[in-house]
C-alpha positions as CSV (number, residue, x, y, z in Angstrom):
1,X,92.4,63.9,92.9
2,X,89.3,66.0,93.2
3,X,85.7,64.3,95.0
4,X,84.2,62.5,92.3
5,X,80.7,64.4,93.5
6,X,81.1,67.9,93.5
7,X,79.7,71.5,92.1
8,X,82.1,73.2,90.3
9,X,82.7,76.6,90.6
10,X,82.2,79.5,88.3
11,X,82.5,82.2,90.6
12,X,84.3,83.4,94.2
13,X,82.6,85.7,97.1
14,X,85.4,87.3,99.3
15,X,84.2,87.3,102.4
16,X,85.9,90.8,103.3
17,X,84.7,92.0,106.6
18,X,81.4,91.2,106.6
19,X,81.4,89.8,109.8
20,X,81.2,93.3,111.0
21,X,78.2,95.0,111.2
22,X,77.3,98.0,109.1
23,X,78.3,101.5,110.8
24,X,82.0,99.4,111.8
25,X,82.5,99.2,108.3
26,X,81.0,102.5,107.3
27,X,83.8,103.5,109.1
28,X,86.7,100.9,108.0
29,X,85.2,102.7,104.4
30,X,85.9,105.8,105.8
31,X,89.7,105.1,107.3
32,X,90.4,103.1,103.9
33,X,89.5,105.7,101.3
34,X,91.2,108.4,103.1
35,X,94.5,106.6,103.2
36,X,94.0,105.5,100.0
37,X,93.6,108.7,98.6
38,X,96.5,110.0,100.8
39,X,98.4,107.1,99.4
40,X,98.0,108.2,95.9
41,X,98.2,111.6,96.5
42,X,102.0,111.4,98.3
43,X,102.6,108.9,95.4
44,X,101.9,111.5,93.1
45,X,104.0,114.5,94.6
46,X,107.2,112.2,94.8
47,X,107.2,111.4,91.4
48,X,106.9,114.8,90.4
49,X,109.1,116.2,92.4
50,X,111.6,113.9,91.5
51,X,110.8,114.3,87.9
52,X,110.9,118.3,88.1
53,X,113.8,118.4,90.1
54,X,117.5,117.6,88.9
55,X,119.2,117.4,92.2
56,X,117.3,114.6,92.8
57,X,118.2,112.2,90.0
58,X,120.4,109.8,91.9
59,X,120.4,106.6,92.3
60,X,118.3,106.7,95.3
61,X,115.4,109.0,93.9
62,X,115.3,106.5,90.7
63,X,114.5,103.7,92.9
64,X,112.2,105.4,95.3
65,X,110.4,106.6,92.2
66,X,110.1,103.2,90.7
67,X,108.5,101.9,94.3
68,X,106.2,104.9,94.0
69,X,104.7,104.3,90.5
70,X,104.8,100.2,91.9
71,X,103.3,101.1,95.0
72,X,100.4,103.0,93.5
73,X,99.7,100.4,91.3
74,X,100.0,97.9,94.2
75,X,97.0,99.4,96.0
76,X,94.9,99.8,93.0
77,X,94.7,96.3,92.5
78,X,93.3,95.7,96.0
79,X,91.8,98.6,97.8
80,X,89.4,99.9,95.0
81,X,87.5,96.3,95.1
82,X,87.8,96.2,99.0
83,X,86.3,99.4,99.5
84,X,83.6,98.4,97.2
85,X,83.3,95.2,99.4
86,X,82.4,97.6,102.6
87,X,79.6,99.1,101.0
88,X,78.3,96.0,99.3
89,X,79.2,92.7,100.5
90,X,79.4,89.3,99.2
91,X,80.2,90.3,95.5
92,X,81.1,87.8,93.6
93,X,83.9,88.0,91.3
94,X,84.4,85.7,88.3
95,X,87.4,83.3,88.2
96,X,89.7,85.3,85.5
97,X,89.1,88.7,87.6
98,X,90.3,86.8,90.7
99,X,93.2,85.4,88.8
100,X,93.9,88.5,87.4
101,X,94.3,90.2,91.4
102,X,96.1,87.3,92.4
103,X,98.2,88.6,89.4
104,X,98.7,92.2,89.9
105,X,99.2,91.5,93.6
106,X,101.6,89.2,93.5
107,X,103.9,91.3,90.4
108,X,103.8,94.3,91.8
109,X,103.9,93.2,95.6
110,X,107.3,90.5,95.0
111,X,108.7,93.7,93.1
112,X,108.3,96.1,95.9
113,X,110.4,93.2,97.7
114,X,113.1,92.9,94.9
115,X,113.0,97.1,94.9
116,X,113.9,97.2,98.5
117,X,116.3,95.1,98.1
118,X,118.0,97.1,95.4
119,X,117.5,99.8,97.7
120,X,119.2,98.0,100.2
121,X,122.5,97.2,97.7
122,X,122.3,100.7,97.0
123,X,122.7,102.0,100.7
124,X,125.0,99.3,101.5
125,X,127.6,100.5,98.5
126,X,126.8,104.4,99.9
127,X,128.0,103.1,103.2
128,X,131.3,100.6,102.3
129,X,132.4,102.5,98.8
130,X,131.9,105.9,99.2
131,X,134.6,106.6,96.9
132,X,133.6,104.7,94.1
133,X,129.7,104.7,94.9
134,X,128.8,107.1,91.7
135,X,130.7,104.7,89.5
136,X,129.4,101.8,90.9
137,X,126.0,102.9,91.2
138,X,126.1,104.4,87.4
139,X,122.6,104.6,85.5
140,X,122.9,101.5,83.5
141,X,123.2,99.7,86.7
142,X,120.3,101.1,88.5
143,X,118.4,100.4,85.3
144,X,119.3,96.7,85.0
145,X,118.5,96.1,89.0
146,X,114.9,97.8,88.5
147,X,114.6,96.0,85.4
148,X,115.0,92.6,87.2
149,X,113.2,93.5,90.0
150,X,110.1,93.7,87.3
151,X,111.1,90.4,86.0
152,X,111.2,88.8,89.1
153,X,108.2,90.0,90.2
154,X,106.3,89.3,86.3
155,X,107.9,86.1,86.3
156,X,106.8,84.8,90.0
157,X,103.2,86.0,89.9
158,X,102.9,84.0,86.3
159,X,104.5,81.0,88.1
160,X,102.0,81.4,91.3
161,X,98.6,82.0,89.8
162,X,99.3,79.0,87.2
163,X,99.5,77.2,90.6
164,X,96.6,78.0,92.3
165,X,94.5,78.0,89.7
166,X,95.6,75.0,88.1
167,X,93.3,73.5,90.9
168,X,90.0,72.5,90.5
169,X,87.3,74.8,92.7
170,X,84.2,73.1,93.8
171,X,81.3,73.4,96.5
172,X,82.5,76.3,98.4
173,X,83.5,79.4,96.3
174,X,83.6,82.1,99.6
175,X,87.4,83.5,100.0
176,X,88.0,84.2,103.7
177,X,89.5,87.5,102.9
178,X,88.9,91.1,101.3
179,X,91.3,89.9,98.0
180,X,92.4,87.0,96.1
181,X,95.1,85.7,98.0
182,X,97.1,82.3,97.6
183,X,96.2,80.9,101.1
184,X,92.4,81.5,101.0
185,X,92.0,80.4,97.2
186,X,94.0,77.1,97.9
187,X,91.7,76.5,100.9
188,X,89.0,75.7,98.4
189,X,90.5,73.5,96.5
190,X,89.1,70.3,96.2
191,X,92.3,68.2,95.7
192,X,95.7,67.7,97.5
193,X,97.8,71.2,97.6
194,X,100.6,70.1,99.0
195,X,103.0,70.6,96.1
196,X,100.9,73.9,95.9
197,X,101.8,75.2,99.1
198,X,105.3,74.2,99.1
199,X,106.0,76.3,96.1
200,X,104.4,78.8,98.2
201,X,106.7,78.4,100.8
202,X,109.9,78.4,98.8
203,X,109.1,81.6,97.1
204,X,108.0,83.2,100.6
205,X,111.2,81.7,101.8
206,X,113.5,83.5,98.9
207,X,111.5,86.6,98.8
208,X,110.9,87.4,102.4
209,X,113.6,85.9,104.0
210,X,117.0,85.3,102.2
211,X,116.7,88.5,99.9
212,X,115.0,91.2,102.1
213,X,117.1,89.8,106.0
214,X,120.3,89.2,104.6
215,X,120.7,92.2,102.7
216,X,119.6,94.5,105.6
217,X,121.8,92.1,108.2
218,X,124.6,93.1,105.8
219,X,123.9,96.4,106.3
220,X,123.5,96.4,110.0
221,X,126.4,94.6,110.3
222,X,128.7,96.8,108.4
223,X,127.8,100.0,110.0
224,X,128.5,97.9,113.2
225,X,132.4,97.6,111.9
226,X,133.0,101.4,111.3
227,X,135.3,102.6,113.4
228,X,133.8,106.1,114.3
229,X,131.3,106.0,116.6
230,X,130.1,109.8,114.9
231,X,130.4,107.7,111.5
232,X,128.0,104.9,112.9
233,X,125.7,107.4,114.7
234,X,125.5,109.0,111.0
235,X,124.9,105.9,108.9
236,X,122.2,104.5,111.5
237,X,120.4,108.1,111.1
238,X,120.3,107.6,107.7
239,X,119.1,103.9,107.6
240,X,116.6,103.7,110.9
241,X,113.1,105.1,109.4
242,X,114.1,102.6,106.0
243,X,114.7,99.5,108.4
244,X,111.8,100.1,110.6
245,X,109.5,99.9,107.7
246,X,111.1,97.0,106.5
247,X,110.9,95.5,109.9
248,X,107.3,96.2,110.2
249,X,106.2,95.6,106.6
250,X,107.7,92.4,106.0
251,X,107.4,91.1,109.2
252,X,103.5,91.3,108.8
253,X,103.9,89.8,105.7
254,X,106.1,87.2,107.0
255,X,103.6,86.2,109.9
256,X,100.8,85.3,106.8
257,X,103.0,83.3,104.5
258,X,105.9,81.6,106.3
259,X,103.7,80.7,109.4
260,X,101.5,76.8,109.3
261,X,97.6,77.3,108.7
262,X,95.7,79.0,110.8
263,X,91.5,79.0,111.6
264,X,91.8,82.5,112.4
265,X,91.3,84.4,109.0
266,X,89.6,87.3,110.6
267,X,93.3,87.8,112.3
268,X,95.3,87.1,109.1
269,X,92.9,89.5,107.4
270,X,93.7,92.4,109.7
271,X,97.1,91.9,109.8
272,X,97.3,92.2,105.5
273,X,95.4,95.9,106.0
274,X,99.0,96.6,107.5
275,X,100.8,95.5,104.5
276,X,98.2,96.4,101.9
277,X,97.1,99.8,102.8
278,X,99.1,100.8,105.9
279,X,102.5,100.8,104.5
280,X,102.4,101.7,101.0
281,X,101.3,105.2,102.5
282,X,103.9,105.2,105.1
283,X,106.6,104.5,102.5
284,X,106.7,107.7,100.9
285,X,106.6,109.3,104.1
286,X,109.5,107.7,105.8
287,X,111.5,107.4,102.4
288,X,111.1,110.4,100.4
289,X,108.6,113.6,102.5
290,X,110.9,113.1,105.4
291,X,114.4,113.7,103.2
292,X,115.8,117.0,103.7
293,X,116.2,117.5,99.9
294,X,112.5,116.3,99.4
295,X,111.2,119.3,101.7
296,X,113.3,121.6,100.1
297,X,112.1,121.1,96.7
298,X,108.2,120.9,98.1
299,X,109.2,124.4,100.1
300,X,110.0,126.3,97.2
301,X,107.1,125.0,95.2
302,X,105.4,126.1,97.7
303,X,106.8,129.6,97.8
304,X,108.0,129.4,101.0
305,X,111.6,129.0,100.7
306,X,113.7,131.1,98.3
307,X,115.3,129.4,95.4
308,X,119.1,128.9,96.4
């Protein structure tokens, strides 16, 4: 039950990095806008290349194009507002904009999980059914898996923010981080979260652990049962850069969800930077710019490598 004396809240202050003083974050503003632009930018070329190009419209390119366009619109919901933060601290932000971060985070963020592991399916059926991979991995199929990793992702965010914000706000309103995040925002409550944060836990549970380890175990472990050694060599090539960013994304990720409370927020708001600006530029880099066919294409647009 909420305190019987309290102020209610109309409105929240993220905290951001404030604690800094101005010339550091001058300079996080700096770093940030650069990679956010770079971000974008990468974002862009992938999903025209992909669109201009028919050699690329397989099953892999669809999905990496879908985690492009969700990427982009990933960042857009958080780094705009924490740039803006930098320059100008302690702005408030009403209670339906925060709900409505907490919103586009969570959908497009919980589809990037569901994406990569579609991705993962998809590698895995390139790896065990190479014969019958086209078949399996036919259009309507890749459309119904990106379809449900929307879903998923629409459907979780709708049942998390009706969570948190089902709780009543009072006396404190600042949100010890540079976004509206479930942890911080539940910290203010002013009645019991358990139930709150369990549901939390569950879907951090599902999302981060069962879908994204198992399906990448799977993977590991078949490569690990081919019998050619030049086979396994071949297939790891092809799979290291994509489980290294897997590893280092959701691991992050993992560390702020899965692990008890913690007093340290400046640590837990360093640590999101990785996966809220860090990564989604390093995706396109490791899974599309460092392709073969990806370079090709960019090389000829380029005028510096004959068309074949």
């Amino acid at each position: 039950m909420p305190r019987p004396n309290f102020t209610a809240v109309t409105d929240f202050t993220c905290e951001g990095f404030s604690i800094f003083g101005w010339q550091h974050r001058l300079i996080l503003f700096v770093v940030f806008l650069v990679l956010y632009l770079l971000t974008l930018a990468s974002n862009a070329i992938i999903l025209t290349v992909i669109r201009l190009n028919r050699q690329l419209h397989t099953p892999m390119y669809f999905f990496l194009s879908i985690l492009s366009m969700s990427e982009t619109c990933y960042t857009m919901a958080i780094i705009p507002r924490m740039l803006s933060s930098l320059l100008s601290p302690q702005q408030a932000i009403s209670i339906p904009d925060c709900a409505i971060q907490l919103f586009l985070y969570l959908t497009f963020g919980i589809n990037n999980c569901f994406l990569l592991t579609a991705m993962g399916y998809n590698r895995y059926m390139a790896i065990c059914n190479p014969l019958w991979y086209s078949v399996i991995m036919g259009k309507r199929t890749c459309i119904q898996l990106a379809s449900g990793s929307w879903s998923l992702g629409l459907s979780t965010a709708i049942i998390q923010v009706s969570s948190v914000f089902s709780l009543p706000f009072c006396d404190t309103n600042v949100i010890s981080h540079f976004f509206c995040d479930i942890r911080p925002l539940t910290k203010l409550a002013c009645a019991d979260t358990t139930i709150k944060e369990f549901i939390t836990l569950f879907i951090s549970l599902c999302v981060l652990v069962l879908l994204i380890f198992i399906s990448y175990v799977l993977i590991v472990s078949t490569i690990l049962k081919m019998a050619s050694a030049e086979g396994r060599k071949k297939a790891f090539a092809t799979c290291a850069s994509h489980l290294t960013m897997v590893i280092v994304h959701y691991g992050c990720t993992s560390f702020i969800y899965l692990k008890p409370k913690s007093q340290n927020s400046l640590q837990d708001r360093l640590i999101s930077v990785t996966y809220t600006v860090i990564t989604p530029l390093l995706n396109p880099v490791v899974y599309s710019l460092r392709n073969k066919e990806v370079k090709d294409v960019l090389l000829r647009a380029l005028g510096k490598k004959p068309f074949s």
